[in-house]
C-alpha positions in Angstrom: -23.8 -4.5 53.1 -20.6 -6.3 53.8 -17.1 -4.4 52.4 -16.7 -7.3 50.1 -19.8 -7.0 48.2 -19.2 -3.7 48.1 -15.6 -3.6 46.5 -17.6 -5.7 44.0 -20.0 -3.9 43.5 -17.3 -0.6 43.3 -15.2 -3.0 40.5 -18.2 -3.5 38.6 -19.9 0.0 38.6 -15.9 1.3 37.4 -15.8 -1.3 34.6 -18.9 0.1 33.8 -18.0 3.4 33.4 -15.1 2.9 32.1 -17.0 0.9 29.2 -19.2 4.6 28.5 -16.1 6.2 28.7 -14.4 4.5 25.8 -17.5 5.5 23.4 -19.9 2.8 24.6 -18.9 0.5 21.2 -19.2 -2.8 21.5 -16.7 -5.4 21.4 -16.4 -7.7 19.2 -14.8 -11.1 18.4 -14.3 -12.0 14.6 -14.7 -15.8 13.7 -13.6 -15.1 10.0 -11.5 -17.5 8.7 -9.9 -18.8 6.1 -11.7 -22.3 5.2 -9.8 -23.0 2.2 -6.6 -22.1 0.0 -5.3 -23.3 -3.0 -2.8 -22.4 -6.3 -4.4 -22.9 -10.1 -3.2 -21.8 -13.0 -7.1 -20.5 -13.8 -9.3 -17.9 -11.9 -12.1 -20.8 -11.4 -9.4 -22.8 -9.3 -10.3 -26.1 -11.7 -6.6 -26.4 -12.7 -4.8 -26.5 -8.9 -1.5 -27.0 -8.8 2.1 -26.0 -7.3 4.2 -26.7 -10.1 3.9 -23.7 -13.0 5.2 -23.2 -16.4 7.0 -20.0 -17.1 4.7 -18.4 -18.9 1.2 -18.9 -16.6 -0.6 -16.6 -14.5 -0.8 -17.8 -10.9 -3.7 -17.3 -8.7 -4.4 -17.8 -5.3 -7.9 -18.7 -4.6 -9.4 -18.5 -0.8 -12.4 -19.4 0.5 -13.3 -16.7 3.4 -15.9 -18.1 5.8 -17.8 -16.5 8.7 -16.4 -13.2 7.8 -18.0 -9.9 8.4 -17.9 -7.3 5.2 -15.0 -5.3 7.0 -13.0 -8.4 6.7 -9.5 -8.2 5.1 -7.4 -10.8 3.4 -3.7 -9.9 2.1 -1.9 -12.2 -0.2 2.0 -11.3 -0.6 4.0 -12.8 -3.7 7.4 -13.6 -2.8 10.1 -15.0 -5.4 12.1 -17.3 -2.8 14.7 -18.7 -4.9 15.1 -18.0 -8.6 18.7 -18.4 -8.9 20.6 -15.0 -10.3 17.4 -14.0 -11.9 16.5 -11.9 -8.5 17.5 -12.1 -5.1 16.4 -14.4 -2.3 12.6 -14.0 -1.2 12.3 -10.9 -3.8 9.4 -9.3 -3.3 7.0 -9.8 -6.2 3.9 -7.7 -5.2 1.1 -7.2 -2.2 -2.5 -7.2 -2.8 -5.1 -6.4 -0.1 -9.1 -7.1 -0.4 -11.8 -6.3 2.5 -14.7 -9.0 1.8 -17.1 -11.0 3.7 -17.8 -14.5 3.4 -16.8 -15.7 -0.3 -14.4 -16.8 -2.8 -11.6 -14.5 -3.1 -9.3 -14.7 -5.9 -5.4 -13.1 -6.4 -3.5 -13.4 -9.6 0.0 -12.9 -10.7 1.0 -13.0 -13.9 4.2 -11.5 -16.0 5.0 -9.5 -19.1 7.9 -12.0 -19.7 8.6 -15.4 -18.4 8.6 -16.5 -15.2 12.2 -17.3 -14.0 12.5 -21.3 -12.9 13.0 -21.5 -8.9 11.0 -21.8 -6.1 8.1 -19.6 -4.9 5.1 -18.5 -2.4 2.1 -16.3 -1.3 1.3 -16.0 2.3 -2.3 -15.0 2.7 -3.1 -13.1 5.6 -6.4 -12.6 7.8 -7.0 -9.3 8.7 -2.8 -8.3 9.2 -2.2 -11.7 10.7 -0.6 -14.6 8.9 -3.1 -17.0 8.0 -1.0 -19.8 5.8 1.6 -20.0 3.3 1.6 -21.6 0.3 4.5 -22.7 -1.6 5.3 -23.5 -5.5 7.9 -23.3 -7.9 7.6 -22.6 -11.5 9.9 -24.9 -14.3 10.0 -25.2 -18.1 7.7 -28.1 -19.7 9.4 -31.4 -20.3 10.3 -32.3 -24.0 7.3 -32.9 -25.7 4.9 -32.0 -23.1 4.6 -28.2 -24.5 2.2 -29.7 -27.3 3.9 -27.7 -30.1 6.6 -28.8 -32.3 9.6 -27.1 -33.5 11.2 -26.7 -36.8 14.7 -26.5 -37.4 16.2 -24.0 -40.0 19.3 -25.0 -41.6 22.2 -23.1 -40.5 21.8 -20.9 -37.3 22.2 -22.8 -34.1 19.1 -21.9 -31.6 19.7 -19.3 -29.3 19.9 -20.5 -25.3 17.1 -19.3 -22.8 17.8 -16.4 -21.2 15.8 -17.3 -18.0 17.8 -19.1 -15.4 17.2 -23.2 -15.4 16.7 -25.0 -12.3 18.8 -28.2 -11.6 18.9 -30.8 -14.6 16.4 -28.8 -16.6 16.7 -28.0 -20.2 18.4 -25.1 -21.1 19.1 -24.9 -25.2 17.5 -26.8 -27.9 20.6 -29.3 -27.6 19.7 -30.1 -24.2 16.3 -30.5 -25.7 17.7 -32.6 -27.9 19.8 -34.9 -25.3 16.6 -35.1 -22.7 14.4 -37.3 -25.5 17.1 -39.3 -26.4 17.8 -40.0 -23.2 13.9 -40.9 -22.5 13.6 -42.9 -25.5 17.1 -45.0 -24.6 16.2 -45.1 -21.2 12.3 -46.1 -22.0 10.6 -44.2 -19.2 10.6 -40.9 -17.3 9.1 -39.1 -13.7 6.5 -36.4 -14.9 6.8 -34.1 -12.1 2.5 -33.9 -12.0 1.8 -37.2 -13.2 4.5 -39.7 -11.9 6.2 -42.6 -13.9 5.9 -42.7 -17.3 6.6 -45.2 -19.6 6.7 -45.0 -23.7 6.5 -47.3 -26.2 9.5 -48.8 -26.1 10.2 -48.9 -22.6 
């Protein structure tokens, strides 16, 4: 035998060893991944979205593929910028699930209203980020809350205590100023829909 093959044949017979060595398990390589992610403001994920009203539940729905059942996904809710209502990228909350292949589903939700601001959720696949997934949350435009107010005489309405993002409505007299403006002005830019124009625009 020449002293190549043999230093070969040495390297391969120490490999070996050192294989039973280190318990004899075997190694493996995980294809899990994560096919699919999306925001909706229901756990079925038939109501996707990135823009939120205040007072929904948000859930993060992903679609785990080729996973074995030791798999673990970890979604982290992070308020990024909610003006003085908390401070930049506040930590919300961190959920971790060990699945295999599947729909996996993470909701948050809040006892009072969201604040108005931008948001996200990085998802992670088994301690490495995966994706991240951004959204903001704002208050419904005038008329598109689907309930109407009264006024009382009197007593002016109170101003929401949540912080408002850029331009949005603030107090029932913004309210107020926001439809007259659309009705002057004819039309308006649903943020989920696009232009819209009413009846006399």
């Amino acid at each position: 035998m020449s002293s190549h093959s043999f230093k070969i044949l040495s390297v391969c017979l120490l490999l070996t060893a050192l294989l039973a060595a280190c318990g004899g398990e075997e190694v493996s390589f995980s294809t899990a991944n994560i096919q699919q992610a999306m925001l909706a403001k229901d756990n079925t994920g038939s109501q996707t979205t990135t823009v939120f009203a205040p007072d929904d539940t948000f859930y993060a729905i992903v679609n785990l593929a080729n996973a074995p059942d030791d798999t673990k996904v970890k979604a982290v809710w992070t308020a990024v910028d909610v003006g003085n209502a908390a401070a930049p990228n506040y930590l919300l909350d961190e959920v971790e699930l060990t699945s295999g292949d599947g729909l996996l589903t993470f909701d948050m939700n809040n006892d009072g209203a969201w604040p108005a601001g931008s948001y996200k959720v990085d998802l992670y696949l088994n301690g490495e980020l995966d994706r991240t997934l951004d959204f903001r949350v704002q208050a419904p435009l005038a008329g598109e809350a689907g309930s109407t107010t009264t006024e009382s005489s009197g007593d002016a309405a109170a101003p929401v205590t949540e912080p408002a993002a850029s331009g949005a409505v603030a107090t029932l007299e913004d309210a107020r100023n926001a439809v007259v403006q659309i009705v002057a002005q004819g039309s308006f830019v649903d943020p989920e829909v696009g232009l819209q124009l009413n009846a006399a625009g």
